[in-house]
DRENDO-1510 file (C-alpha; in Angstrom, 1 decimal, always signed):
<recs>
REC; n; res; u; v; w
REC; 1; UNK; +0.0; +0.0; +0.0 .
REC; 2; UNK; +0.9; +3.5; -0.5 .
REC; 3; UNK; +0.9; +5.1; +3.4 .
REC; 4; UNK; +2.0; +8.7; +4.3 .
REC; 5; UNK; +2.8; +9.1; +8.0 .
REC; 6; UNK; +2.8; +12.4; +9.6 .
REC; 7; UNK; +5.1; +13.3; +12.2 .
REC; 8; UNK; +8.6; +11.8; +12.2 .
REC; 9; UNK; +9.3; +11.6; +16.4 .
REC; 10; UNK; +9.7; +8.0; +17.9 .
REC; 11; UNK; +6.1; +6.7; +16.9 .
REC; 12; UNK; +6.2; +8.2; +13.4 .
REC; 13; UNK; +9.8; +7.4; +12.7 .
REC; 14; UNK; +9.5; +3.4; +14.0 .
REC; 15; UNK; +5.9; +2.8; +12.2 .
REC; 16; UNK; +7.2; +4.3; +8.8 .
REC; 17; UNK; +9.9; +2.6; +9.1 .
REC; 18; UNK; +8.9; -0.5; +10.4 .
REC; 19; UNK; +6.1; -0.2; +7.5 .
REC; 20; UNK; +8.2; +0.5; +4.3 .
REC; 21; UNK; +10.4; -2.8; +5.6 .
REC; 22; UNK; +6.9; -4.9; +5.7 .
REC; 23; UNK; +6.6; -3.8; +1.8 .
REC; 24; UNK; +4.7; -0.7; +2.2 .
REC; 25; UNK; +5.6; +2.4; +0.0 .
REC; 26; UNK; +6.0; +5.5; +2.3 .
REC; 27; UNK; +6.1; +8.5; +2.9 .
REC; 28; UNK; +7.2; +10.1; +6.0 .
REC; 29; UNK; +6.0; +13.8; +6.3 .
REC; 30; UNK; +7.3; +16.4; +9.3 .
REC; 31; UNK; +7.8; +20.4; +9.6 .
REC; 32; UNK; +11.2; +20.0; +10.5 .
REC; 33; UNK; +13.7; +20.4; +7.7 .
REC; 34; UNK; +16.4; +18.6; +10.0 .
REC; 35; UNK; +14.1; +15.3; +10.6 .
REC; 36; UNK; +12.9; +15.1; +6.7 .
REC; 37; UNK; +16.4; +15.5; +5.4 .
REC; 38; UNK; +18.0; +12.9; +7.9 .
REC; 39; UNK; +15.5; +10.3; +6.2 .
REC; 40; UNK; +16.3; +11.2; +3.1 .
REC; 41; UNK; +20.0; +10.7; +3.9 .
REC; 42; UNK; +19.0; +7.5; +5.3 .
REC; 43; UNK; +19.4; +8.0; +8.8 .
REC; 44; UNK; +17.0; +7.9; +11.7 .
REC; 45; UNK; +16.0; +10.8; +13.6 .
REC; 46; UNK; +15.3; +9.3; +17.1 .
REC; 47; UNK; +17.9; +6.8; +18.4 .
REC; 48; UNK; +16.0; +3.8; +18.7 .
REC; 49; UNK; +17.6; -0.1; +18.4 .
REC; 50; UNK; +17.8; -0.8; +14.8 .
REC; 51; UNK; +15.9; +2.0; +13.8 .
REC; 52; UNK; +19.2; +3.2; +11.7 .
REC; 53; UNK; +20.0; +0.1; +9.6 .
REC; 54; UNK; +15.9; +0.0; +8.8 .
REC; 55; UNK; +15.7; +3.6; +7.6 .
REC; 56; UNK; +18.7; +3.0; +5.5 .
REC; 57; UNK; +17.6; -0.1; +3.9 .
REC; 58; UNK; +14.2; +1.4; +2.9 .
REC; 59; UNK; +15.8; +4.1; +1.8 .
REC; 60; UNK; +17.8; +2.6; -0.5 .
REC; 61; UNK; +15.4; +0.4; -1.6 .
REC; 62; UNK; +13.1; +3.5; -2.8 .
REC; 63; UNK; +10.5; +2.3; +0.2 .
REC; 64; UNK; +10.6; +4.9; +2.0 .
REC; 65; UNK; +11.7; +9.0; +1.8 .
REC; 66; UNK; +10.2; +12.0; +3.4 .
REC; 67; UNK; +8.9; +15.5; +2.9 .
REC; 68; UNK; +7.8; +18.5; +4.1 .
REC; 69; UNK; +5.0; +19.1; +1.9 .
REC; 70; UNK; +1.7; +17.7; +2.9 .
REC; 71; UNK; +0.2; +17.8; -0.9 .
REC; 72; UNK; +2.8; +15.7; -2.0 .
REC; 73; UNK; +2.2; +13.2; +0.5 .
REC; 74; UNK; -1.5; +13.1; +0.1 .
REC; 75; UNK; -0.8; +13.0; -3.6 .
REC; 76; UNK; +1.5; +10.1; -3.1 .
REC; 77; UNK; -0.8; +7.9; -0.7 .
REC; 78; UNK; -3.7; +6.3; -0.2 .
REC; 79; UNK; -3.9; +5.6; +3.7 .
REC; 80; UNK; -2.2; +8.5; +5.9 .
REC; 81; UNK; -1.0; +8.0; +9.6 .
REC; 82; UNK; -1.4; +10.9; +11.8 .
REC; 83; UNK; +1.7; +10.3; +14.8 .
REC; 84; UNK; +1.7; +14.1; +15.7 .
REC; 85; UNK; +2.1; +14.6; +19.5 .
REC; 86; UNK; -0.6; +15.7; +22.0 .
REC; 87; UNK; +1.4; +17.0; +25.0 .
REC; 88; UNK; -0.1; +18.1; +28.4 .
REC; 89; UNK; -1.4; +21.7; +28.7 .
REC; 90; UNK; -0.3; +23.3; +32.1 .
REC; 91; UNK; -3.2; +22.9; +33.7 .
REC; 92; UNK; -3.2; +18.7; +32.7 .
REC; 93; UNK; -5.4; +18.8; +29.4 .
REC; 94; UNK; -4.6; +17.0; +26.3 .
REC; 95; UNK; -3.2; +19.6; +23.9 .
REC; 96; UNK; -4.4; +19.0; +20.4 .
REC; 97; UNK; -3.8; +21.9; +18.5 .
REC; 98; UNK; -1.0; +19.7; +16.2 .
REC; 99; UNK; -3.8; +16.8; +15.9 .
REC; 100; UNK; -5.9; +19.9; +14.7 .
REC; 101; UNK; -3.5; +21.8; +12.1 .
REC; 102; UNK; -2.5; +18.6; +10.6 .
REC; 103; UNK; -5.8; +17.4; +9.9 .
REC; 104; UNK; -6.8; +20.5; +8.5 .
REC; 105; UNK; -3.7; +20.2; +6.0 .
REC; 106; UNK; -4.9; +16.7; +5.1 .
REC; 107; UNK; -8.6; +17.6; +4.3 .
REC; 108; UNK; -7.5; +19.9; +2.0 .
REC; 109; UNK; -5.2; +17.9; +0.2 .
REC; 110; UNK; -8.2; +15.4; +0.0 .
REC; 111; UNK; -10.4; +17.5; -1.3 .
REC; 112; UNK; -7.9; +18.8; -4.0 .
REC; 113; UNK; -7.2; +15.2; -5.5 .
REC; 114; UNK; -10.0; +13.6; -4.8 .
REC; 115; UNK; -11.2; +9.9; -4.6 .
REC; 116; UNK; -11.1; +7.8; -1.2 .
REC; 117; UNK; -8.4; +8.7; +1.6 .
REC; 118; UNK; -8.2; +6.9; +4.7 .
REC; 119; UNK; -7.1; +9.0; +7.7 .
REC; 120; UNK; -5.4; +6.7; +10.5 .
REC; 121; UNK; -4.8; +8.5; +13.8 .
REC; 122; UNK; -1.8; +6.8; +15.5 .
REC; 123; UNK; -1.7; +9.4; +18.0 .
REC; 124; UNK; -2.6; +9.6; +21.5 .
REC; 125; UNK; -6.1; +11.3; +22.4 .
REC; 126; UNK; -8.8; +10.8; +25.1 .
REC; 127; UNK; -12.3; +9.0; +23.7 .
REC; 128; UNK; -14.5; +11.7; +21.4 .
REC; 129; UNK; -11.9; +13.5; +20.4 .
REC; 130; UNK; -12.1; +12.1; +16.9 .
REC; 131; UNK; -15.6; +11.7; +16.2 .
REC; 132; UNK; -16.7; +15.1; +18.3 .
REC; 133; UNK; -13.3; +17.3; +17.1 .
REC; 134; UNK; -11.5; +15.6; +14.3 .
REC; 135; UNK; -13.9; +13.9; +11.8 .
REC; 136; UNK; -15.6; +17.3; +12.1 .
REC; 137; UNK; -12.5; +19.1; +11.0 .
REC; 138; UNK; -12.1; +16.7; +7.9 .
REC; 139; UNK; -15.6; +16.7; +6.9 .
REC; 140; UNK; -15.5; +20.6; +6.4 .
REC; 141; UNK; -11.9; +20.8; +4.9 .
REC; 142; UNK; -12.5; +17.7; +2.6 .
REC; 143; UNK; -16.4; +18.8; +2.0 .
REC; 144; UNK; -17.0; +15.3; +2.4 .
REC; 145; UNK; -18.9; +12.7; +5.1 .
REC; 146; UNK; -16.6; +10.3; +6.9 .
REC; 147; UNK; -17.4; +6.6; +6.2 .
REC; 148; UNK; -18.7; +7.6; +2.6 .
REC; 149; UNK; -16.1; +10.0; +0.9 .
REC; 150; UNK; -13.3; +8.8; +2.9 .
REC; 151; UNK; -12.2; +6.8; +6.0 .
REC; 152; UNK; -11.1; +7.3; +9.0 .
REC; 153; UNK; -9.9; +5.1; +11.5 .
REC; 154; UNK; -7.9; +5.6; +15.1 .
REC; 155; UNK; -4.5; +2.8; +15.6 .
REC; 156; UNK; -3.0; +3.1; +19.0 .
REC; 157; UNK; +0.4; +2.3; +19.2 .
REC; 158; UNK; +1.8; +0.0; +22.2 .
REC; 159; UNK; +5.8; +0.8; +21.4 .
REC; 160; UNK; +7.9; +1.1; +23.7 .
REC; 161; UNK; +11.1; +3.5; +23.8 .
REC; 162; UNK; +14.2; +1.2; +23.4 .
REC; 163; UNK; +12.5; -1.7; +22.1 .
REC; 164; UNK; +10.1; +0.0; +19.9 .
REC; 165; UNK; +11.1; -1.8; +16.6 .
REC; 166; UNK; +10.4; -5.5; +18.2 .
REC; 167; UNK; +7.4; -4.5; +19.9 .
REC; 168; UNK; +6.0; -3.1; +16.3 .
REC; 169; UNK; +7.0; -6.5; +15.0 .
REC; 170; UNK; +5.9; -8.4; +17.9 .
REC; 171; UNK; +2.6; -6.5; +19.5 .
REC; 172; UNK; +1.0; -7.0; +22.4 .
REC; 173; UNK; -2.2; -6.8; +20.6 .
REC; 174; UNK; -3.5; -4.8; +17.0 .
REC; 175; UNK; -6.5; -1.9; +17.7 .
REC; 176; UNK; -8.1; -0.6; +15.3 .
REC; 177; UNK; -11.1; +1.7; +16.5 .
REC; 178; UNK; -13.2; +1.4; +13.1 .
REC; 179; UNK; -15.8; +4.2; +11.5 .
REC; 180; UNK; -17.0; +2.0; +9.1 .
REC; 181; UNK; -15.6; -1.6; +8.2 .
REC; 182; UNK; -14.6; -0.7; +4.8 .
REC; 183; UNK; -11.7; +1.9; +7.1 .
REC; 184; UNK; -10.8; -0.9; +9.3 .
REC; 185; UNK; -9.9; -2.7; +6.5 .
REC; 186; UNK; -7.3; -0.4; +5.5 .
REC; 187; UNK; -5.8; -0.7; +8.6 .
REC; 188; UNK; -5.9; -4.1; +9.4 .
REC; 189; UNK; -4.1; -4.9; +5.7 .
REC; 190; UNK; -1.5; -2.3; +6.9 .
REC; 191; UNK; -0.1; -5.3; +9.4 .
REC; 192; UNK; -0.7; -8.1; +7.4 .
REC; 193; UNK; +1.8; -10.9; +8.3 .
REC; 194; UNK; +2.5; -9.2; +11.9 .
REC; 195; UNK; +1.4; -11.8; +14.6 .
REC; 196; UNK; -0.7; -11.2; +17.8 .
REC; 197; UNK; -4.7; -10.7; +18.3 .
REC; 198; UNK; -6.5; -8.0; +16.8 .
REC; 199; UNK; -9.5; -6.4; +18.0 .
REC; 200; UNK; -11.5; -4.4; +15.6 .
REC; 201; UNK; -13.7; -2.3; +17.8 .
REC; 202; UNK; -15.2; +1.3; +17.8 .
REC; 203; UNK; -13.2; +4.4; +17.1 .
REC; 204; UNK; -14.1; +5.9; +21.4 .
REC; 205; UNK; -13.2; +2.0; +22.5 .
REC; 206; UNK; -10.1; +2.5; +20.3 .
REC; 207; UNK; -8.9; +5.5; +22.4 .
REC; 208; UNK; -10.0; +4.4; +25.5 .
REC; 209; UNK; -7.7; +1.3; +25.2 .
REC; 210; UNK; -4.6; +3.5; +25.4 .
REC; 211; UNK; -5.7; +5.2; +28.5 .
REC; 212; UNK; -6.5; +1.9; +30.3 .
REC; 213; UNK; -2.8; +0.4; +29.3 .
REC; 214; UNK; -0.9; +3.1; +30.6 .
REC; 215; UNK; -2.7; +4.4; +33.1 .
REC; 216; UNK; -2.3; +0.7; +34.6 .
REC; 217; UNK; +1.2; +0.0; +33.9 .
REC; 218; UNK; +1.6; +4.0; +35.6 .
REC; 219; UNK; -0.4; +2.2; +38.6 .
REC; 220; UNK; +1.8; -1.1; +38.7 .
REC; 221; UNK; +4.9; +1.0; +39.0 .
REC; 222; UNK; +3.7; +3.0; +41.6 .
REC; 223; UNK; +2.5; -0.3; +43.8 .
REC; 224; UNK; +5.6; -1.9; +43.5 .
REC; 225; UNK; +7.9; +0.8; +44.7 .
REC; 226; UNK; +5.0; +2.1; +47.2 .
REC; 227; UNK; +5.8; -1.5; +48.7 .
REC; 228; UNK; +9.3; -1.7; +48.2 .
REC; 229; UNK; +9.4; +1.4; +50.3 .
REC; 230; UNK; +7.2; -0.1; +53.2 .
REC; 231; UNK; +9.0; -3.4; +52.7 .
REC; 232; UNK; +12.7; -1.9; +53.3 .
REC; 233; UNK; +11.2; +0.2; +56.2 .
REC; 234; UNK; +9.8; -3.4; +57.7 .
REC; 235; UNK; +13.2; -5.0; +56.8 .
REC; 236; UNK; +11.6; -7.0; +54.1 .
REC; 237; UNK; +13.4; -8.2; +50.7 .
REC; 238; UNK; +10.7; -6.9; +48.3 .
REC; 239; UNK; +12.5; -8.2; +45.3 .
REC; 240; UNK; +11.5; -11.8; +47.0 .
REC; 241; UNK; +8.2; -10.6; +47.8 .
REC; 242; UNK; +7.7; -9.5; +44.4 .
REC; 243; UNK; +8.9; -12.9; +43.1 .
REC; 244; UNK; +6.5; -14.8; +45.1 .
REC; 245; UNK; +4.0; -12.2; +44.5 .
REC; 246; UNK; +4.6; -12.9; +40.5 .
REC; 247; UNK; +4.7; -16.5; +40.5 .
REC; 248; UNK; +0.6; -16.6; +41.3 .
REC; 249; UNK; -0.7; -16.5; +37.8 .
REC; 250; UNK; -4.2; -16.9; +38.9 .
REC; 251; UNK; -5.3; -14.1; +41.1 .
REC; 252; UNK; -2.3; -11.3; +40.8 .
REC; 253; UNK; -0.9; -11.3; +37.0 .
REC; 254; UNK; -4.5; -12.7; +35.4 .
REC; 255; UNK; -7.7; -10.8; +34.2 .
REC; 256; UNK; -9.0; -11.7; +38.3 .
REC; 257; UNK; -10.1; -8.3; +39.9 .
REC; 258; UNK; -10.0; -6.4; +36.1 .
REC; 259; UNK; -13.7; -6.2; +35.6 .
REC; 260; UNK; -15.6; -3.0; +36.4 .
REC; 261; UNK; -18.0; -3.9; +39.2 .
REC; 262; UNK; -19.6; -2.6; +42.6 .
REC; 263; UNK; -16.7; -2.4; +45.3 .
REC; 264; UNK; -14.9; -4.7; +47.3 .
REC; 265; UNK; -15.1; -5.7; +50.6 .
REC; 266; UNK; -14.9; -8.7; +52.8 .
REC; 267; UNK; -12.9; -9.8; +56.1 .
REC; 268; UNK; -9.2; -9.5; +54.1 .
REC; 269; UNK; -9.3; -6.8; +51.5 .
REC; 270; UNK; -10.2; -4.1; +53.9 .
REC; 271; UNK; -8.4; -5.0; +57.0 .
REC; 272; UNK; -5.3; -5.7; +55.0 .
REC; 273; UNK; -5.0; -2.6; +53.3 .
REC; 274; UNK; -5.5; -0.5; +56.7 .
REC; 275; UNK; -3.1; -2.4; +58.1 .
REC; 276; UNK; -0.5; -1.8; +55.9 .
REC; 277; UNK; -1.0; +1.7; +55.3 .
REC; 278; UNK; -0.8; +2.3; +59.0 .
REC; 279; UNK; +2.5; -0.1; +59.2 .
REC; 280; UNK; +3.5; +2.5; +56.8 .
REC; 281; UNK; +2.6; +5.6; +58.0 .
REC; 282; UNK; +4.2; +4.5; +61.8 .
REC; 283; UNK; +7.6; +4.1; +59.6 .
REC; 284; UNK; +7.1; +7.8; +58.2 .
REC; 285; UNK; +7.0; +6.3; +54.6 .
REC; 286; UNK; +4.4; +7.7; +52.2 .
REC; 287; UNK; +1.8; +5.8; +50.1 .
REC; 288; UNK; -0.4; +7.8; +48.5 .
REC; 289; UNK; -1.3; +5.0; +46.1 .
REC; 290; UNK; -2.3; +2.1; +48.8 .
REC; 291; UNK; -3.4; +5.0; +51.1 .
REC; 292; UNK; -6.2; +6.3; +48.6 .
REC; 293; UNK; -7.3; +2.7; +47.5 .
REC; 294; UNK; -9.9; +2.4; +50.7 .
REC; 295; UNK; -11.4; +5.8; +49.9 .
REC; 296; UNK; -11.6; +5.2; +46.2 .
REC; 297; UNK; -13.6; +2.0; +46.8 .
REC; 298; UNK; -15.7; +4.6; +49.0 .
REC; 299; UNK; -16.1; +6.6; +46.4 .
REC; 300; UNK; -17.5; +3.6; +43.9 .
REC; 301; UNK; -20.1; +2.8; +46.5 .
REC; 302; UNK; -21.0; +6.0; +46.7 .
REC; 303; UNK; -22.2; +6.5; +43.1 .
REC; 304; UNK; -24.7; +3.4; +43.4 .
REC; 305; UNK; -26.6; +5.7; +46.0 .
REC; 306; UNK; -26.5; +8.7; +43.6 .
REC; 307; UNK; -27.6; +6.7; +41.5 .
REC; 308; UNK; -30.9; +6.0; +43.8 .
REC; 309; UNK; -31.3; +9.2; +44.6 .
REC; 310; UNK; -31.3; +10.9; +40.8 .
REC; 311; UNK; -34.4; +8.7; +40.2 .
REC; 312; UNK; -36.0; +10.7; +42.9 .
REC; 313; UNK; -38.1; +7.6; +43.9 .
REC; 314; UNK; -38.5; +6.4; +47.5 .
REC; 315; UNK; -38.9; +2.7; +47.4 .
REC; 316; UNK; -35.9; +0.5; +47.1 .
REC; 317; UNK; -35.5; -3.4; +46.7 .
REC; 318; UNK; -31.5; -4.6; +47.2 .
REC; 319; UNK; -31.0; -7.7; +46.0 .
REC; 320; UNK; -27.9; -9.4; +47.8 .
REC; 321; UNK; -26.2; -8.7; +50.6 .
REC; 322; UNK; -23.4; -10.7; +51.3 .
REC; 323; UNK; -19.6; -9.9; +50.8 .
REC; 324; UNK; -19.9; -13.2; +48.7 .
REC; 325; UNK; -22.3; -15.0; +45.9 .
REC; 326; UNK; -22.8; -18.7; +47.7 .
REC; 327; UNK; -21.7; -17.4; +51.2 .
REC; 328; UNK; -23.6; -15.7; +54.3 .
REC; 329; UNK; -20.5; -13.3; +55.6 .
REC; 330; UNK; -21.7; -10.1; +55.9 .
REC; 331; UNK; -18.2; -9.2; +57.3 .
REC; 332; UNK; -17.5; -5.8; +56.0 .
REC; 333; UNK; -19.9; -6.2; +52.6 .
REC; 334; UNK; -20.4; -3.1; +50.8 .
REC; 335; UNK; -23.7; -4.2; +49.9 .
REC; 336; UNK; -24.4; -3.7; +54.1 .
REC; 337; UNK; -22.6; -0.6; +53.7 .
REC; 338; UNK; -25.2; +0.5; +50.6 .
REC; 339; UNK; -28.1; -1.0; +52.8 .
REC; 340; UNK; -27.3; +1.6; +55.6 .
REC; 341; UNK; -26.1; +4.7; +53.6 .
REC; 342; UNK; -29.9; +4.1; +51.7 .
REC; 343; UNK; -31.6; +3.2; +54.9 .
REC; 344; UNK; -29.9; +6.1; +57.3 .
REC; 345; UNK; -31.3; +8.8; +54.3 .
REC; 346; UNK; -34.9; +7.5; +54.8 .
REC; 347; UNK; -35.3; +4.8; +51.9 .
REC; 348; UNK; -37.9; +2.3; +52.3 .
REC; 349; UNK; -36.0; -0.5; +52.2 .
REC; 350; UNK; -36.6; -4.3; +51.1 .
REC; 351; UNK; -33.4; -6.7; +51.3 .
REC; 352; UNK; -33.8; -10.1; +49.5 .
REC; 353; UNK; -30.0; -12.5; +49.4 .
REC; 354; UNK; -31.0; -16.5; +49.8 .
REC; 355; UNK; -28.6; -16.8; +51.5 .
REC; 356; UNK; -28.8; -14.8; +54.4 .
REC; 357; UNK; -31.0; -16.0; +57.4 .
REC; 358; UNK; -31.1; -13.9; +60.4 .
REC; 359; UNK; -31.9; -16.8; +62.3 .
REC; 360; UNK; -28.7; -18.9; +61.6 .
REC; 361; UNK; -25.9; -15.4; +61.3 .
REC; 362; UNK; -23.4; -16.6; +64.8 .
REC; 363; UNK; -20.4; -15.2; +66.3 .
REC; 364; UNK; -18.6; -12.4; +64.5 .
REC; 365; UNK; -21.0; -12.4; +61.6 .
REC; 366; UNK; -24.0; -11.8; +63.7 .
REC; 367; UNK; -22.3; -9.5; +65.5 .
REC; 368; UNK; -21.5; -7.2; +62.9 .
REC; 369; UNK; -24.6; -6.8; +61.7 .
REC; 370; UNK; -26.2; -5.9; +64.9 .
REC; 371; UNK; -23.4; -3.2; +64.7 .
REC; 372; UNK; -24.0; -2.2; +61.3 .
REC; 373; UNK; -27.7; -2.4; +60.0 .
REC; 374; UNK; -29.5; -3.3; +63.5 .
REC; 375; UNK; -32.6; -2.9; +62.0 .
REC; 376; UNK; -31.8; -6.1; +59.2 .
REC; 377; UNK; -34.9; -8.3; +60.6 .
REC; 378; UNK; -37.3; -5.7; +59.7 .
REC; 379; UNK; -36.0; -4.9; +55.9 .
REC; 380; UNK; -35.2; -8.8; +55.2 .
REC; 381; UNK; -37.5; -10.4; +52.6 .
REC; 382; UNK; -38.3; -13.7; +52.8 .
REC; 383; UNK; -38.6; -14.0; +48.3 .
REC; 384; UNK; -37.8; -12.3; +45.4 .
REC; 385; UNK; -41.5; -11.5; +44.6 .
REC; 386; UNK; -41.5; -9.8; +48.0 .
REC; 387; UNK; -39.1; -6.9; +47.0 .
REC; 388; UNK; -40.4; -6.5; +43.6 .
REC; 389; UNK; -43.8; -6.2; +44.4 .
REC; 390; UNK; -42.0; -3.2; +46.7 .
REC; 391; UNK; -39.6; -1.6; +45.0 .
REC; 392; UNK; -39.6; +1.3; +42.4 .
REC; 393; UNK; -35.9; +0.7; +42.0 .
REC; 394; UNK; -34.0; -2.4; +42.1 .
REC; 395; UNK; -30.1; -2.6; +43.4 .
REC; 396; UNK; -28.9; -6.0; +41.8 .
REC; 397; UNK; -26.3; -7.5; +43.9 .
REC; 398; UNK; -26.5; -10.7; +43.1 .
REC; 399; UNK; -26.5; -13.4; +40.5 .
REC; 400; UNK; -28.3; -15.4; +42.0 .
REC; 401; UNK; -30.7; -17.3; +38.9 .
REC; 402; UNK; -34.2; -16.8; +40.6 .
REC; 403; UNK; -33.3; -13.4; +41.2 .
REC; 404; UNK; -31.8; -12.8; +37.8 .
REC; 405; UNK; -34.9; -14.6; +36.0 .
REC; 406; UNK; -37.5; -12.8; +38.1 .
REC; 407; UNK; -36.0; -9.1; +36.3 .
REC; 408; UNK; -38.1; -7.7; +33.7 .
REC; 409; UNK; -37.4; -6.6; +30.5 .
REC; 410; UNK; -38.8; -3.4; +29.4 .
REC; 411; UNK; -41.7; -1.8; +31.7 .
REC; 412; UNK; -41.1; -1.8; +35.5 .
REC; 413; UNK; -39.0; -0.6; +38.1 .
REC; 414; UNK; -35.7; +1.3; +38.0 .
REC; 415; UNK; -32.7; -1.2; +37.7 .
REC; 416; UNK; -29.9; -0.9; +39.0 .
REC; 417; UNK; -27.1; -3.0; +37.8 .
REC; 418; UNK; -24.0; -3.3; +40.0 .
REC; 419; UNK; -22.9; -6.5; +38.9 .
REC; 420; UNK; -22.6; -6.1; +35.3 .
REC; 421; UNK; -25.8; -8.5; +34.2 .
REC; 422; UNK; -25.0; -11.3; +31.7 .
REC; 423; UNK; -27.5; -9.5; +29.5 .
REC; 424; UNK; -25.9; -5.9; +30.4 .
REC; 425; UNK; -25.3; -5.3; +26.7 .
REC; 426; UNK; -28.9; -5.7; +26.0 .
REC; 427; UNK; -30.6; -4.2; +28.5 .
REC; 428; UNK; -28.9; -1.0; +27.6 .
REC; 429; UNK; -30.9; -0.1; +25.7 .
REC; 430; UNK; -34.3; +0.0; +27.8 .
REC; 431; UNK; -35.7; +2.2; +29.4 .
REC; 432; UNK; -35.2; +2.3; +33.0 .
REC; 433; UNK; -31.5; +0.1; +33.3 .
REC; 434; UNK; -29.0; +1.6; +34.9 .
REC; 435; UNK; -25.4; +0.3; +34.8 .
REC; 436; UNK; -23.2; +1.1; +37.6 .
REC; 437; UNK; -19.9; +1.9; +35.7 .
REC; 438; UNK; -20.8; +0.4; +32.1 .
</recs>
């Protein structure tokens, strides 16, 4: 294929590169004289492993040369790559005026030659930003509609500085945030031989993804020297905590914990976490990652009562109450904690979990509850009918099947979802579902 890719930093430089060497004609395209004329020369503008011998091989070949001249390269190309940066502002916003002036440049070319362009953005930018600010830009300047007169498409890029060139030939995974199918074909013919799993999806989904990896490996960072610190303070090896820590493939480095949900709880979780952040804090070392975990699960807990509350309706059914589906401990649940934030603003109140009996809660369990939601007897139900037949809005807890086949579809009460339903996706779009953080 014919590509122009627009901005010749590290992203740019590696995917043109890496591009003209899979047997792609490019054309790398930048506003700095310096960058285009290294190319040309056949030398790399970033230092980057093996970035140098690839640049000169395509160069030579004829695969690859640059330009500053944006017609040419439109001229030149059927599918263009848009690796511009989008720095911070000072006050933390995503700076996107070279996203902007660049896609302004391209629409024009578009419009001057004519026939289908597709318009890849490479570059980093939080969801709607393409469909709300860029598509926009490119349907005025092109005089065109996206999907129809030309595509557009949005390709995160998972390289890493130093090893950029093998992960670009060895991915993680392929994104390709699609407008139409006919755009994400373009794309997904760009990487044609490379291995890995690729996941077509839409263009917001596309940018999200981005976000989500980095913000996470930002997080993993910060846990492991947030612990290293606590664990030298404790006069711990955290290098051999970490090991051990690694080697459990099943709960710690697997998708277990990764799905958006209500919020934890439990006799461990809780506990743990306050223990070790006061272990900490009596050493004088700061965590403000472990130490704001506890009031972030607040925080999610928190928005399934605003959620009750914006339907302005009084009567409430919870279904599920346990820390636990299959279990009876009510040790630290959030869904107690939900029951007595709803009940202590005045909600009338039905609780249905099958397997809580208030008859048969002993020792600490029992006791807790008398603590925490004295009042349990009197907001227990003894069926699911019960609380439907009660509630205007539904809180669903619980995956329990009678409760789950008793939900209707459609006309009815309010639900709530905190569980994420197995028929989520569906239920979106009916009236009256709710989804907790989906």
């Amino acid at each position: 294929m014919r590509v122009s890719v627009f901005g010749l930093g590290y992203v740019g430089c590696v995917s043109a590169a890496c591009l003209a060497s899979l047997g792609h004609e490019v054309i790398g395209v930048d506003v700095s004289q310096v960058k285009v004329d290294l190319v040309n020369d056949g030398k790399a503008p970033v230092v980057e492993e093996r970035i140098g011998e690839l640049i000169a091989e395509a160069v030579r070949t004829g695969a690859l040369h640059a330009t500053g001249d944006v017609r040419e390269a439109i001229m030149g190309s059927e599918v263009s790559l848009i690796c511009v940066g989008t720095p911070s502002e000072p006050n933390g916003s995503l700076c996107t005026t070279y996203l902007e002036r660049v896609t302004e440049q391209i629409g024009a070319a578009v419009a001057e030659r004519g026939g289908r362009q597709t318009v890849v953005f490479r570059s980093t930018m939080l969801p709607g930003t393409c469909l709300n600010l860029l598509v926009p830009i490119l349907e005025k300047y092109v005089g065109g509609t996206a999907g129809v007169d030309f595509g557009v498409a949005v390709n995160p890029e998972f390289l890493r500085e130093g090893t950029s060139v093998r992960d670009f030939f060895d991915p993680p995974k392929t994104v390709i945030g699609e407008l139409d199918p006919a755009s994400g074909d373009v794309v997904a013919a760009l990487y044609d031989g490379v291995p890995g799993e690729v996941f077509r999806v839409p263009i917001p989904t596309a940018e999200a993804i981005k976000y989500a990896d980095n913000a996470f490996h930002g997080l993993k960072i910060g846990f492991a020297n947030e612990l290293g610190a606590v664990c030298q303070a404790l006069g711990v090896d955290s290098h051999q905590v970490i090991d051990v820590f690694l080697a459990d493939r099943k709960l710690n480095i697997s998708p277990a914990y990764l799905r958006p949900g209500f919020a934890f709880g439990g006799s461990c979780l809780p506990k743990d976490l306050r223990s070790l952040v006061h272990a900490a804090r009596r050493a004088d070392v700061s965590v403000p990652i472990l130490a704001h975990v506890l009031p972030s699960n607040s925080d999610h807990l928190q928005r399934a009562v605003e959620l009750v509350e914006r339907t302005g309706k009084r009567r409430v059914g919870l279904f599920g109450l346990s820390f636990k589906p299959g279990t009876d401990d009510l040790r630290e649940s959030p869904l107690v904690e939900l029951a007595e934030r709803l009940f202590g603003k005045g909600y009338d109140l039905r609780i249905y979990d099958p397997n809580v009996n208030l008859s048969r809660l002993l020792g600490a369990n029992r006791e807790y509850i008398e603590t925490r939601l004295p009042h349990l007897a009197q907001l227990l139900a003894g069926s699911v009918g019960e609380v439907m037949e009660h509630a205007e809005v539904c809180l669903i807890g619980t995956r329990d099947p009678d409760v789950l086949s008793a939900l209707p579809h459609g006309e009815g009460p309010v639900l709530i979802d905190l569980i994420h339903l197995p028929d989520a996706d569906v239920r979106r779009a009916e009236p009256g579902y709710v989804g907790l953080a989906w």
